[in-house]
C-alpha positions in Angstrom: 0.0 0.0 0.0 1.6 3.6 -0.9 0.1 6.7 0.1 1.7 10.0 -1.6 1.4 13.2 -2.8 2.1 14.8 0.9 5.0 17.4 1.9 6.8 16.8 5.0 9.0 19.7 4.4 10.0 21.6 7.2 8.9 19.6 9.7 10.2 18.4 12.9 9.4 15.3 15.3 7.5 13.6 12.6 5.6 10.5 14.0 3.8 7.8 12.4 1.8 5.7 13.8 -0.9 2.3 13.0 -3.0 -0.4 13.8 -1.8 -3.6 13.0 -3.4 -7.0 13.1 -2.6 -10.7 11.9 -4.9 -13.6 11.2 -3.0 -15.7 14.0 -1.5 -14.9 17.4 2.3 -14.8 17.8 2.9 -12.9 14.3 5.4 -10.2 14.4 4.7 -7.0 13.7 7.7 -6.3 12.0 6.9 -8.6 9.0 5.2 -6.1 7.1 8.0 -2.9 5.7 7.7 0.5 6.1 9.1 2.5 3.7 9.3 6.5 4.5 9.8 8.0 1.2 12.7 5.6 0.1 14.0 5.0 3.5 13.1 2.1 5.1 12.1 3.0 8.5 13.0 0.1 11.3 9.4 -1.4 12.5 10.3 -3.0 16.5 9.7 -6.8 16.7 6.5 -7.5 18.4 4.5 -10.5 18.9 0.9 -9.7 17.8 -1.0 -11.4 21.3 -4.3 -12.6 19.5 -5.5 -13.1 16.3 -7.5 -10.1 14.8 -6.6 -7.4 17.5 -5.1 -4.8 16.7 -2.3 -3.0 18.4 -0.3 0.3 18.0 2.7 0.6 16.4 4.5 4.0 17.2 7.6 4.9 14.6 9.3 8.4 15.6 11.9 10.6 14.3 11.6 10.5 10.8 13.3 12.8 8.0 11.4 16.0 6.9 10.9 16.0 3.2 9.4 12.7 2.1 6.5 12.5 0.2 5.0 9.1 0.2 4.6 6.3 2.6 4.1 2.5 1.4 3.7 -0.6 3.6 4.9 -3.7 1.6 4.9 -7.5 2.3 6.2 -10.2 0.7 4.1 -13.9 0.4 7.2 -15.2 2.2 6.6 -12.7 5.2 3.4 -12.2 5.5 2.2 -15.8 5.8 -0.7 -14.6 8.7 -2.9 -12.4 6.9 -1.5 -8.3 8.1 -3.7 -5.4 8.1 -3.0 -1.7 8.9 -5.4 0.6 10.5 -5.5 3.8 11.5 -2.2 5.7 9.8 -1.5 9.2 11.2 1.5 10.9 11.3 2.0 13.8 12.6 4.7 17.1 12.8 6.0 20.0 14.1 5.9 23.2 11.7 
């Protein structure tokens, strides 16, 4: 999933955060990528506790200047079914 067309120029103590949820309990969190523009942003390991819950994943001090986000997954990482919820990210300007 890619989401583009923002500016992040000029800002400071940029936070992203999601839902995440698997299909089973005991999935990592960390399965699915995040890529911040064309960085790839480090995701902490994180066992998912039970199947369909979601919980929050909290990803701070990213670069200003980006422009797109994307989530991406693999079929030989994502073998229990991810889904993200609830993207916000926010700045200071």
């Amino acid at each position: 999933m890619k989401i583009e067309g923002f500016d992040a120029t000029g800002y400071t103590s940029l936070t992203l955060s999601y839902s995440i949820t698997a299909n089973s309990a005991g999935a990592d969190q960390n399965a699915i990528t995040v890529l911040w523009g064309d960085e790839e942003i480090t995701v902490p390991s994180a066992s998912i506790s039970a199947s369909n819950t979601y919980q929050t994943v909290e990803l701070t001090g990213l670069s200003a200047g980006a422009t797109s986000l994307s989530f991406v997954s693999s079929s030989s990482t994502n073998t229990a079914g991810y889904r993200i919820d609830n993207i916000k990210l926010v700045g200071i300007k």
